[in-house]
N, C-alpha and C positions, 0 to 999 in steps of 0.2 A: 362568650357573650359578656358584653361588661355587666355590672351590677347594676346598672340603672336601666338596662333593656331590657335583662331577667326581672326586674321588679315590676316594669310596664305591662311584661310578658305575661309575668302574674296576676294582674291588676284586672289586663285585659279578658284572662281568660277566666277570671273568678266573675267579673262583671256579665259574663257573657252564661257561665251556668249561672247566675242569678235570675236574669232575667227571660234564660227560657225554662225556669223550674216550674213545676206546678204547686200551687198553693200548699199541697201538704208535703211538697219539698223541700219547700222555705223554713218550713217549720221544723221539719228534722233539721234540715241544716243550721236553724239557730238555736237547737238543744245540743246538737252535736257538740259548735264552735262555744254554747253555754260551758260543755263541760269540760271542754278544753282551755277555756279562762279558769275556770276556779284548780283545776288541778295546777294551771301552772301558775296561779298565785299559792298558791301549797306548798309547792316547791321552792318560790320566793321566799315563801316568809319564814321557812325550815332553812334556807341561806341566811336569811338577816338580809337579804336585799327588797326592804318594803318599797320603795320606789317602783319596783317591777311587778311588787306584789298589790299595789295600788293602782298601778294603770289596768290590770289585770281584772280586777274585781271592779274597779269603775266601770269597764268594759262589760261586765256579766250584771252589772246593775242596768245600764242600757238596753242588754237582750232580755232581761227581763221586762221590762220598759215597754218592747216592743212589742212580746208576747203577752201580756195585758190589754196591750192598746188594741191588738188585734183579734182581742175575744168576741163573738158573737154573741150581745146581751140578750137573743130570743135562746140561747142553750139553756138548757137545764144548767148543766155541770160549769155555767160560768161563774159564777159568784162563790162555787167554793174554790176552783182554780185561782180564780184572783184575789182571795184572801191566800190564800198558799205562796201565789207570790206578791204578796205584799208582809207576808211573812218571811221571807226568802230575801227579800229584799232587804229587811231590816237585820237581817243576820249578815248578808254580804258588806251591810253598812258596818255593824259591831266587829267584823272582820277583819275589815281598813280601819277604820277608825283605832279600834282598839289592838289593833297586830292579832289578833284572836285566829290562833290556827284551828282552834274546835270548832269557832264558828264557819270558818272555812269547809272543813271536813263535813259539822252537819249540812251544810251547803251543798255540798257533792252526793251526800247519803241520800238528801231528798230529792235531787235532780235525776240523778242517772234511772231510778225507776220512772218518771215521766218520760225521757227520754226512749226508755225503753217501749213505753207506750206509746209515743207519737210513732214511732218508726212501725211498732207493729201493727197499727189503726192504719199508715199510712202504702204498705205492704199487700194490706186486705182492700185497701180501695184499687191497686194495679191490679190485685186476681180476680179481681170481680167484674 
């Protein structure tokens, strides 16, 4: 299969679990692909390749982006989430900006336990 039919192939079939996921699908799946940006801007900037390590963390700046936008203002627990990533946010910024691998790393330290929560919140809502 040449590389442009694998890639369509991909595209196609990522668009298509997108849009039959259920809401608390979406949201693992953009903690997930979260921490999969910052680990492989990690790795970038531990290469010296900031270019990759910049598209990378612009990208996890955007899923944070998303996952704010998408908070429900009647929650309790939204307004300390969205200072979290608005904190989160400004560290992935001093990351790029500044080449900063620590702030990369606390990056990763504070995601992956969210992560870990949306999945397990999202687990309890299929068993139930």
């Amino acid at each position: 299969m040449p590389v442009t039919t694998l890639a369509r192939a991909q595209q196609e079939y990522l668009e298509q679990q997108v849009s039959s996921a259920t809401p608390e699908r979406l949201v693992t799946m953009l903690y997930d692909r979260l921490l999969v940006d910052v680990e492989r801007a990690r790795v970038a900037q531990s290469a010296g390749d900031w270019p990759s390590a910049g598209t990378y963390l612009t990208h996890a700046q955007a899923i944070i982006a998303e996952l704010s936008g998408s908070l429900d203002a009647n929650w309790d627990g939204s307004d300390g989430l969205r200072g979290l990533y608005t904190y989160i946010t400004g560290r992935l910024i001093v990351a790029n900006v500044g080449r900063d691998e620590a702030a990369t790393e606390e990056c990763a330290t504070l995601i992956a336990p969210l992560r870990d929560a949306w999945h397990a919140a999202a687990a309890a809502l299929t068993v139930s």
